[in-house]
C-alpha atoms as one frame of an Amber mdcrd trajectory, in Angstrom:
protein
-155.830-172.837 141.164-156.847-169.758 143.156-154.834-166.728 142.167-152.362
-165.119 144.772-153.294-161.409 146.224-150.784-159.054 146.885-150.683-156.461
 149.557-148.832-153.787 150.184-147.365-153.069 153.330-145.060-149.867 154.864
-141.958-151.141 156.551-139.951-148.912 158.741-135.901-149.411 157.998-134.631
-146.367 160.335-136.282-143.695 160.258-137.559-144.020 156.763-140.490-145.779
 155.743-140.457-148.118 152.321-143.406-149.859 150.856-142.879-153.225 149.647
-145.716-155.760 148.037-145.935-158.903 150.160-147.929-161.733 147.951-150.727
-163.041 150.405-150.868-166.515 151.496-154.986-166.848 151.515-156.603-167.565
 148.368-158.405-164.866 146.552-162.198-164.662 146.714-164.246-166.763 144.139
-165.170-163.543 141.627-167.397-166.248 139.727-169.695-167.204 143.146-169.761
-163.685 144.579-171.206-162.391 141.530-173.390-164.384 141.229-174.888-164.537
 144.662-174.223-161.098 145.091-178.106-160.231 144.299-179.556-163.449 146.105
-182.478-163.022 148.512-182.976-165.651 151.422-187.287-165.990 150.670-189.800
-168.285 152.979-189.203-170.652 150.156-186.063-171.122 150.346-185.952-171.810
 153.946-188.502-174.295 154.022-186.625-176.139 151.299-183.258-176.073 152.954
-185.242-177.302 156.161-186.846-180.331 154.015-183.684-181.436 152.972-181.911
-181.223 156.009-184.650-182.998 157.917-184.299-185.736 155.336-180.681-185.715
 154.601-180.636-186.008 151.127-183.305-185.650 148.335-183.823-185.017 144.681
-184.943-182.199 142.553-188.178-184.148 141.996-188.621-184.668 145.677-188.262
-180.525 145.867-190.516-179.537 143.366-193.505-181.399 144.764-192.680-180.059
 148.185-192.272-176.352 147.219-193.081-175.618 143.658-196.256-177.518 143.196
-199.608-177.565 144.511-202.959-176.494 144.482-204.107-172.738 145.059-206.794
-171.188 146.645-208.994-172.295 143.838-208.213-175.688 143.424-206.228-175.805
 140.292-202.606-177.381 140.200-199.848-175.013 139.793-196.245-175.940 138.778
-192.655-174.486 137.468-190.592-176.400 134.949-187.809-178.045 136.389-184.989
-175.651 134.726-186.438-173.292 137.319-186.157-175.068 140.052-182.883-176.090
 139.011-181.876-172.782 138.863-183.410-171.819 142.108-181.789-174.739 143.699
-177.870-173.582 141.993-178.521-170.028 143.795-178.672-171.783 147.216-175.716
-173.992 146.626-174.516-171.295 145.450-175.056-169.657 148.421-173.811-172.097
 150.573-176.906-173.560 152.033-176.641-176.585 149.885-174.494-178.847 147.968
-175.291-181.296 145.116-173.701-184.374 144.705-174.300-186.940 141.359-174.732
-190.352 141.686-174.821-193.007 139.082-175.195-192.212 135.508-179.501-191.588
 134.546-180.026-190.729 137.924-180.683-187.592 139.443-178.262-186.052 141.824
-178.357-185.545 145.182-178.897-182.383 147.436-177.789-181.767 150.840-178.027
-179.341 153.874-174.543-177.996 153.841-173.557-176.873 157.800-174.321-173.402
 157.112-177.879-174.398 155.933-178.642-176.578 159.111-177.613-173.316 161.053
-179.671-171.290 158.947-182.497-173.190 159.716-181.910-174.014 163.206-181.229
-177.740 163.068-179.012-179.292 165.534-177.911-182.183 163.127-174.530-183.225
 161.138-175.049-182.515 157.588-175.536-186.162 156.249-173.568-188.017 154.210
-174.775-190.637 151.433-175.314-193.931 152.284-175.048-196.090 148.911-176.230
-199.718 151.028-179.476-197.487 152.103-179.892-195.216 149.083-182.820-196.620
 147.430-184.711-197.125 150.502-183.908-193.422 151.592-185.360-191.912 148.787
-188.171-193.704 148.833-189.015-193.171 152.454-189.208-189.114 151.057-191.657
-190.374 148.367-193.849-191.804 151.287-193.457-188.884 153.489-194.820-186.485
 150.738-197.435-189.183 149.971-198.955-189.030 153.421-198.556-185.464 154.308
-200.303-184.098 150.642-197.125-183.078 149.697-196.038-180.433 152.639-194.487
-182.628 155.195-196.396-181.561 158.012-196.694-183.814 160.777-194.049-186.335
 159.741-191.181-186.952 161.905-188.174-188.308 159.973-185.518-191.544 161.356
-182.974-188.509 160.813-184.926-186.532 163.359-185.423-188.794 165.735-181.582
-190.183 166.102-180.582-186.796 166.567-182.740-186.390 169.894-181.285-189.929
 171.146-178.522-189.375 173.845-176.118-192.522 175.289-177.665-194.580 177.582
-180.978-194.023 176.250-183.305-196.693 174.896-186.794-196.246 172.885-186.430
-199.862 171.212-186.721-199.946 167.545-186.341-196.534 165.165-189.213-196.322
 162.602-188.470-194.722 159.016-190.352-191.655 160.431-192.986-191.128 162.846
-197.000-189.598 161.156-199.032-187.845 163.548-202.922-187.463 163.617-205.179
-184.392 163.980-206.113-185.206 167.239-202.440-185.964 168.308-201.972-189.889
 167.508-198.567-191.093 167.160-198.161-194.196 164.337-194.729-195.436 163.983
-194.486-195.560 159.500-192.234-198.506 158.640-191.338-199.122 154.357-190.321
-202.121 153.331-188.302-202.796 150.140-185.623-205.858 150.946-187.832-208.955
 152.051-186.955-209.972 156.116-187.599-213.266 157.527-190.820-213.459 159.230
-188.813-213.715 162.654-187.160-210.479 162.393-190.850-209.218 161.407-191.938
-210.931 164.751-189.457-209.454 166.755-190.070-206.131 165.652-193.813-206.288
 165.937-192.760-207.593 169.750-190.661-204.553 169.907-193.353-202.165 169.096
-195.971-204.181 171.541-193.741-203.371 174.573-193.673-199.941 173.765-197.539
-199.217 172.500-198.854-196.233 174.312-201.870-196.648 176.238-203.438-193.016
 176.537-202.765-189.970 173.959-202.266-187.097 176.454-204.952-184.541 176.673
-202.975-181.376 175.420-201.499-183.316 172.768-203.500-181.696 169.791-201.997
-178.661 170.281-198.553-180.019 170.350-196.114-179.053 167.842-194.067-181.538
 166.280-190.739-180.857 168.335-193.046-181.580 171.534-194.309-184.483 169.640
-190.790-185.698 169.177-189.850-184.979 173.020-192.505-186.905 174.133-191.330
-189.578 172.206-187.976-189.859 173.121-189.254-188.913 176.972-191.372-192.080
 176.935-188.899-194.607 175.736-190.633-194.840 172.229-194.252-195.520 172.641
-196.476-195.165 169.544-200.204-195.637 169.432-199.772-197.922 166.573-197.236
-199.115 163.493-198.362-199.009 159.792-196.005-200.841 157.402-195.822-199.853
 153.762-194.942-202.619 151.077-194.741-203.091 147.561-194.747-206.960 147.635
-198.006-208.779 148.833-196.494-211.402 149.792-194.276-209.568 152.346-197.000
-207.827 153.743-198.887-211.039 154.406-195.648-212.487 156.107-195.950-209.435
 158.570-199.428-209.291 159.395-199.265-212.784 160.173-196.274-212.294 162.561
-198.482-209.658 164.108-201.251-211.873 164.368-199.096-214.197 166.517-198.204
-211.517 168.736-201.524-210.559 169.402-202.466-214.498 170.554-199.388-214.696
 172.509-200.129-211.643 174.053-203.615-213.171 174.796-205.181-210.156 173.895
-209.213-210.684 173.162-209.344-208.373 170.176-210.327-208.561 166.254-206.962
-209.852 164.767-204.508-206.515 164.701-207.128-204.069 165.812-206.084-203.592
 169.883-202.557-203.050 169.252-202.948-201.723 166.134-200.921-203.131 163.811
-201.609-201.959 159.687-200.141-203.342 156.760-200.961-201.182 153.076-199.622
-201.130 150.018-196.922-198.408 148.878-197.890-197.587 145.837-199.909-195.388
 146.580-199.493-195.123 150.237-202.567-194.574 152.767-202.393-193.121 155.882
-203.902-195.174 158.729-207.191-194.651 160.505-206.530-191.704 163.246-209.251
-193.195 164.986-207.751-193.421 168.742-208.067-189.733 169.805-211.838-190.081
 168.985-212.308-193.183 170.714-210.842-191.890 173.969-213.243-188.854 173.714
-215.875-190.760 173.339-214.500-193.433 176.633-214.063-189.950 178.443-217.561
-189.034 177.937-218.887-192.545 178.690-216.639-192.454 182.046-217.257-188.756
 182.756-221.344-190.041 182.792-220.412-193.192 184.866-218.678-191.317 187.674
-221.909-188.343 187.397-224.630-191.570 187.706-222.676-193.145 190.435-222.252
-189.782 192.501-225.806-189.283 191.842-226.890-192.908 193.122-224.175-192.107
 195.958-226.053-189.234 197.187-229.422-190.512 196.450-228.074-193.616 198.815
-227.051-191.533 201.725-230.357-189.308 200.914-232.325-192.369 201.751-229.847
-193.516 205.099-230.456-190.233 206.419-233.964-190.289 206.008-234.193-194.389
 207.340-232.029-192.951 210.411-233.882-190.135 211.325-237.117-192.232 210.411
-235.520-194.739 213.233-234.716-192.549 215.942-238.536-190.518 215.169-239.791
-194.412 215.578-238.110-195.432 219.115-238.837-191.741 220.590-242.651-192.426
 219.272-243.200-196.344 220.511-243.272-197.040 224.062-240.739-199.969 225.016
-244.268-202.553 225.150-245.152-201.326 221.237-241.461-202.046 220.214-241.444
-205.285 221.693-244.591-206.194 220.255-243.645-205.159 216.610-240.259-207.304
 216.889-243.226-210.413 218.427-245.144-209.881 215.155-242.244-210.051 212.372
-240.602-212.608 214.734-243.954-214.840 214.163-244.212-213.755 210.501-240.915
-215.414 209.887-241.827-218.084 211.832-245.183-218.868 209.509-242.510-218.622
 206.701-240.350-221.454 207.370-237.285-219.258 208.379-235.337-218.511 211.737
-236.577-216.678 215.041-233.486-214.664 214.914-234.063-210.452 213.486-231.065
-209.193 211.754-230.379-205.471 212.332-232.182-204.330 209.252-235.028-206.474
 210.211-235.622-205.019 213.282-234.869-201.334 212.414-237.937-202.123 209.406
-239.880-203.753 212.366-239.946-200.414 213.816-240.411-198.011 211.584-243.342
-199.901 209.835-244.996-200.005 213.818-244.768-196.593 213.913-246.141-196.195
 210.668-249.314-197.937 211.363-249.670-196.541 214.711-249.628-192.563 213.392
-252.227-194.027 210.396-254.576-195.310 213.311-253.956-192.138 215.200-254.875
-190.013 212.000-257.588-191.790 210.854-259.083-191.709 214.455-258.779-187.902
 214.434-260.623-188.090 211.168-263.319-189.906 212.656-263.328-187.587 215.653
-263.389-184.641 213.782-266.212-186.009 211.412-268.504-186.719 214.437-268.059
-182.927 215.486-268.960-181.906 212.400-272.006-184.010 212.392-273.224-182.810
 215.615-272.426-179.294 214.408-274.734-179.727 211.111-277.434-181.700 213.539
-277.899-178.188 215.920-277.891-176.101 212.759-274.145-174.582 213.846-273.704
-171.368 211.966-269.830-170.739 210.874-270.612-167.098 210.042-272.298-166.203
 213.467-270.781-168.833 215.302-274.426-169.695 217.016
C-alpha cells in the first residue's frame, strides 16, 4: 500500500492563525522508481526500440536484441551484448514509463509493450496494444519475418498494426497483409505468413482479392518516398500492391496456394508464365527470402523503349511531312512549268501504260499528281541536256577559230 503524506496547512480561527497537519489523500511518490530513473538518459537507442515495439505491438527480448544490440560494424564483424544487458536496458525504460512487460506462459519469454507515454514519445498515433492469446504465435513470428527481410533493422517494412491505424470508416483497401516490404526502387509486395493451414478456397479468394487490387504502374517519385508516404499511398489507392509473397513452413500449403493462384491467373485469362504477370510468390519461412524487386527496373527499361518509340515516330512524322512538302511544292513547280497540252499528254501516257498492264483507264489522285511531276522531270532533263549540247558546240567552234580565253581574240 502507498504510504499517506501529510501536509501542513495554516488555518485562520479569528484573528489567529493555527497550523494543523491534514493527511493527504494522493498517494506518495514511488521512492523505489524515482531513484532509480532518476539518472536515466532518453539515447537514439532507446527511441528506436520503443518505436519497434510500438509499431509491432508486442515483442520479445530476443526480437530486441537483434534489432538494436546486434549487428555488424563498419568492418564486418558481428557485435553483440549479453542478454542481462539488454534486460537491464529494457527495465530502465519500463521503468521509465515507455514500456511495460507482461509474462506469458511458463518457459516463455515475456512480453514488451509501448506503454501510451512511449507511443507519444515516439510520435505514433496508435492505442498501445493489447495481447492477443488466439493470434500470439503468429504475431511473433510475423516480427521474426520482418527482421528476416529487412537484415535485421526494419527498414522498409510496413506492419498490419500500421496499416489499421491509417484505415478510417467507410474505407475499403480489401484484404490487410501481415505487413507490407518495399523495394529500392519503390515496389510495394503485400508479405503474407502462414502458420494454421486454410482451405484452398479461402486461398483463392484472397489471391482474387489481391488481383483486383494489383497496381499497374509504380509512380515515378516513388523511390524517394518515405515509408509514411508509402503507407498513404496505400491506403489512398484502396490497397494496391505490385505483388503478394506468401511465407510458409509447410510445403504442402504452399503448393495449395500457388495452385489457387494459378487458377486465378487462367480465369483471369491472362497470357503470362504461370504467377509471373500478377505476381504471385510462394517461399519457404525458414529462412525467409525477399521477392525479386524486379518491377521498378522493368518499367525503366518500358520507359526507355517507349521514350525511343515516340522519338522514331516523331522523327518518321517529320520526315513524312518533309517529303509532302517537298511532293507539294514539287506539284505546284510541275503545273506552273507544263503547258495545259504537256499535262494532258503525261496523264495520255500513264493512262496507256495502265492500259498495256491489264488495269483501269481511271488515274487516282496520286497517280496523276506522279504523272506530273515525272513530265516535268523529263522535260527539264531534255532541256538540260540540250543546253549541254548547245554549249558543247560553242565550245567546239571556239577551239576550231583558235578562241583565246586570256585575250578574248
Amino acid at each position: 500500500m502507498p504510504t499517506k503524506r501529510c501536509q501542513v496547512l495554516r488555518v485562520q480561527v479569528g484573528s489567529v492563525y493555527k497550523e494543523e497537519k491534514v493527511v493527504s489523500r494522493k498517494p506518495a511518490k514511488n521512492n523505489k522508481i524515482t531513484k532509480k530513473t532518476s539518472g536515466f538518459k532518453l539515447q537514439d537507442r532507446d527511441l528506436h526500440i520503443v518505436w519497434f515495439v510500438a509499431v509491432h505491438g508486442y515483442v520479445t527480448m530476443p526480437h530486441i536484441k537483434l534489432f538494436a544490440f546486434e549487428g555488424r560494424n563498419d568492418w564486418g564483424q558481428w557485435e553483440s551484448v549479453s542478454e542481462q544487458a539488454v534486460y537491464r536496458r529494457l527495465k530502465t525504460l519500463c521503468d521509465a514509463g515507455l514500456l511495460a512487460h507482461q509474462r506469458t506462459w511458463y518457459g516463455d519469454h515475456g512480453i514488451y509493450r509501448a506503454t501510451k507515454v512511449g507511443l507519444e514519445t515516439v510520435g505514433i498515433d496508435l492505442a498501445p496494444s493489447r495481447l492477443d492469446r488466439r493470434d500470439y504465435d503468429h504475431d511473433l513470428r510475423v516480427v521474426d519475418l520482418a527482421l528476416g527481410l529487412t537484415d535485421h533493422s526494419c527498414e522498409g517494412w510496413i506492419t498490419e498494426r500500421q496499416i489499421r491505424g491509417r484505415i478510417r470508416p467507410g474505407m475499403s483497401i480489401g484484404r490487410v497483409p501481415d505487413g507490407l516490404l518495399l523495394g529500392p526502387g519503390g515496389e510495394r509486395w503485400a508479405a503474407e505468413l502462414e502458420i494454421s493451414g486454410k482451405e484452398t478456397q479461402r486461398y483463392h479468394d484472397a489471391c482474387d482479392r489481391y488481383a483486383d487490387r494489383h497496381r499497374d504502374r509504380i509512380p515515378d517519385d516513388s523511390p524517394f518516398w518515405e515509408p509514411e508516404e508509402h503507407l498513404d499511398d496505400y491506403i489512398g489507392s484502396g490497397g494496391e500492391v505490385d505483388g503478394v509473397v506468401w511465407y510458409f513452413f509447410s510445403d504442402k500449403k504452399r503448393c495449395r496456394a500457388l495452385a489457387a493462384a494459378e487458377k486465378i491467373i487462367a480465369d483471369r485469362s491472362y497470357d503470362h508464365y504461370s504467377t509471373e504477370h500478377l505476381r504471385f510468390r510462394f517461399h519457404g519461412a525458414d529462412p525467409p527470402g525477399p521477392p525479386p524487386f524486379e518491377k521498378w527496373e522493368e518499367q525503366e527499361e518500358e520507359d526507355l523503349l517507349e521514350a525511343q518509340r515516340l522519338a522514331r515516330e516523331r522523327r518518321e512524322e517529320a520526315a513524312r511531312q518533309a517529303q509532302e512538302r517537298r511532293r507539294a511544292e514539287a506539284l505546284a513547280a510541275a503545273r506552273h512549268y507544263l503547258t495545259p497540252k504537256e499535262q494532258e499528254k503525261a496523264m495520255e501516257i500513264v493512262r496507256r501504260r495502265k492500259h498495256e498492264q491489264g488495269r483501269s483507264w481511271q488515274l487516282t489522285r496520286g497517280e496523276c499528281e506522279e504523272a506530273l511531276i515525272e513530265a516535268m522531270t523529263n522535260k527539264r532533263e531534255r532541256e538540260q541536256e540540250k543546253e549541254r549540247r548547245r554549249q558543247q558546240t560553242k565550245d567546239s567552234i571556239k577551239q576550231f577559230l583558235g578562241w583565246n580565253q586570256e585575250t578574248g581574240r
